[in-house]
N, C-alpha and C positions, 0 to 999 in steps of 0.2 A: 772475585774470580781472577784468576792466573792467568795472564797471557803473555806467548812468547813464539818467538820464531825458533825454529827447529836449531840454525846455525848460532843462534847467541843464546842459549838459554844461561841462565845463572844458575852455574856450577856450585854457588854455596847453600844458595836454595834445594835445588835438584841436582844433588851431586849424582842422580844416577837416573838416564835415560827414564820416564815417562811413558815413552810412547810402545813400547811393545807391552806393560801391564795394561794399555787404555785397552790397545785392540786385543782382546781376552774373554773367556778363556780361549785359545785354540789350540785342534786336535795337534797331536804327537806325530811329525810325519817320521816313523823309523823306517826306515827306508835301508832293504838290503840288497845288493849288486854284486853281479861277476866281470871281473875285466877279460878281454877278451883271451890273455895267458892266463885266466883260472885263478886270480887274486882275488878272495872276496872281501864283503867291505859291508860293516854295517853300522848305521850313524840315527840317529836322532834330529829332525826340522824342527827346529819352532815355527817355519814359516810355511807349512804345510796347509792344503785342502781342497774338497771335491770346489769340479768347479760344471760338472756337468752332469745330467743323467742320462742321457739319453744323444751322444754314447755316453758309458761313464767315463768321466775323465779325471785323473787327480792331477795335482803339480804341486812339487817344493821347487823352494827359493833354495841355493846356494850364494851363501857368502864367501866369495872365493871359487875357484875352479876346484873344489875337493875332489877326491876319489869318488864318493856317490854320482855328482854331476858327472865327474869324466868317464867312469865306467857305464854311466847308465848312456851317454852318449855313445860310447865307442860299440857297446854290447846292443843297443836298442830297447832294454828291458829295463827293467827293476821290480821291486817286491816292496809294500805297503804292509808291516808289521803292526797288528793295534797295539798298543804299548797300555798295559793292564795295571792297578795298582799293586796285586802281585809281583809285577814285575819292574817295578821303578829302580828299584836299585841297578837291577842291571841294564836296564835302557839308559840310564846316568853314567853307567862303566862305558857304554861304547861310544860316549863323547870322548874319551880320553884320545889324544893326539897321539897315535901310534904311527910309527912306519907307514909307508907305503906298502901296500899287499901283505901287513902285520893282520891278522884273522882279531876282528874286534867280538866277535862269539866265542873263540876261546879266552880272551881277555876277559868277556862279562860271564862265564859258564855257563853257556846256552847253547844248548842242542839245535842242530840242526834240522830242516827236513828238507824233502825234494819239493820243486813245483813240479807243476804237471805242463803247462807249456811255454814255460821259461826256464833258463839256465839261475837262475840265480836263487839260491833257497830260499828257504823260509824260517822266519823263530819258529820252532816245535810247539813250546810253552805258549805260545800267543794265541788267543781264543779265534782270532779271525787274519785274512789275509789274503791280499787284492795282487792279485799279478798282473804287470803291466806292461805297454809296448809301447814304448815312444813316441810319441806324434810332434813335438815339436823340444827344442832347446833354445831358449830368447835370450838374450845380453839386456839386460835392461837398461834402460836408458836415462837420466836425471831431465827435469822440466826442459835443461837450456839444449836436450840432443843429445851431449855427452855418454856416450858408453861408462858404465860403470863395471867393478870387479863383482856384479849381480846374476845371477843364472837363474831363470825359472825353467826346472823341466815339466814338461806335462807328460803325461802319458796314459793309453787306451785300456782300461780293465777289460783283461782279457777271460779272466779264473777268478774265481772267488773261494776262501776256502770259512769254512767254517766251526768252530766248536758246537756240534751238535747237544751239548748239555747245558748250553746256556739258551737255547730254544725253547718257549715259552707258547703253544697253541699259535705256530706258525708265523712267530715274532719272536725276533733274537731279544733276551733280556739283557739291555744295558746298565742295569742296576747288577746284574748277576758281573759282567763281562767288568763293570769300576774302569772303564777307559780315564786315562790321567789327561790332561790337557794343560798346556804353558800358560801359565799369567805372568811372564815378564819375571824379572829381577831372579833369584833363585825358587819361585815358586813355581806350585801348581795345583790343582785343583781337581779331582776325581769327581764320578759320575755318577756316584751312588743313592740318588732319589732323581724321581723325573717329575713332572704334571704335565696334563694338558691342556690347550685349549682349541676350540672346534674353530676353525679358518671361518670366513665369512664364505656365505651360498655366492660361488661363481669365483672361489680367489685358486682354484685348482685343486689338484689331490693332497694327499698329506705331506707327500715330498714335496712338493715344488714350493716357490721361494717368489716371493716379491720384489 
């Protein structure tokens, strides 16, 4: 068994960070925004996920003040893109470091759509899509206090939109929908077989979480 502290690990060993393939697979926060001058802006999370149901609440991490954080601050909103394995290639084009207020949709060929009560659009192509309103911006913080160059925003689903052809007897099929999700390094991982198993009597409904 391998053990190491985060700041000294041995770089000839593990030339390349560990720790974001451990915590894996996770969802794809694509995450699209308008600045408040009409720049829009659309990016890919690896550090994206629900953190609530009731309300429903999502949050990504920014590394950096990027344009998603700062728009989605200055704007209030943002938009929750499921990023499909139809669509990996161009959820991979709108990491590319473009400009400020450079449109990362015409960079990847992706049509736009409107929301219904957010400014900021939506991927067309994307089976589903969660409109959001801001509830908090955090600076996160390292064990010793320290501010860090870390941004968690959260924000309230307000709209949900859905592809109705991937609905299955009143269950969206995620086997149909191939949602991709980060395993660290350049991988990832798609969706495409589920199982279940039945919660123990008393641990809650099938959403809820232990």
């Amino acid at each position: 068994m391998i053990f190491y502290e985060p700041h000294a690990r041995d770089r000839n060993l593990l030339p390349h960070d560990p720790f974001k393939a451990l915590i894996s697979p996770r969802p794809v926060g694509w995450i699209s925004t308008v600045s408040p001058q009409g720049e829009v802006n659309l990016a890919p999370y690896s550090f994206f996920n629900a953190f609530s149901g009731a309300p429903p609440l999502v949050g990504f991490s920014s590394e950096g003040f990027k344009d998603s954080a700062s728009f989605a601050q200055e704007s209030g909103e943002f938009v929750w893109n499921l990023a499909s394995y139809d669509l990996r290639f161009e959820m991979n084009a709108t990491s590319a470091p473009l400009p400020r207020g450079a449109s990362e949709f015409e960079h990847a060929g992706l049509a736009t759509a409107p929301s219904k009560i957010v400014k900021a659009p939506r991927v067309a192509a994307s089976p589903a899509s969660l409109e959001c309103k801001v509830t908090q911006v955090v600076r996160l913080n390292d064990m010793t206090g320290a501010q860090t160059d870390r941004y968690l925003v959260l924000g309230q689903v307000v709209g949900v939109h859905l592809d109705e052809k991937y609905l299955r007897d009143g269950i969206m099929d995620i086997t149909l929908m191939k949602p991709i999700a980060r395993c660290g390094y350049q991988d990832y991982a798609v969706v495409d077989k589920v199982f279940s198993v039945k919660r123990p009597a008393g641990a809650g409904n099938q959403s809820g979480g232990g």
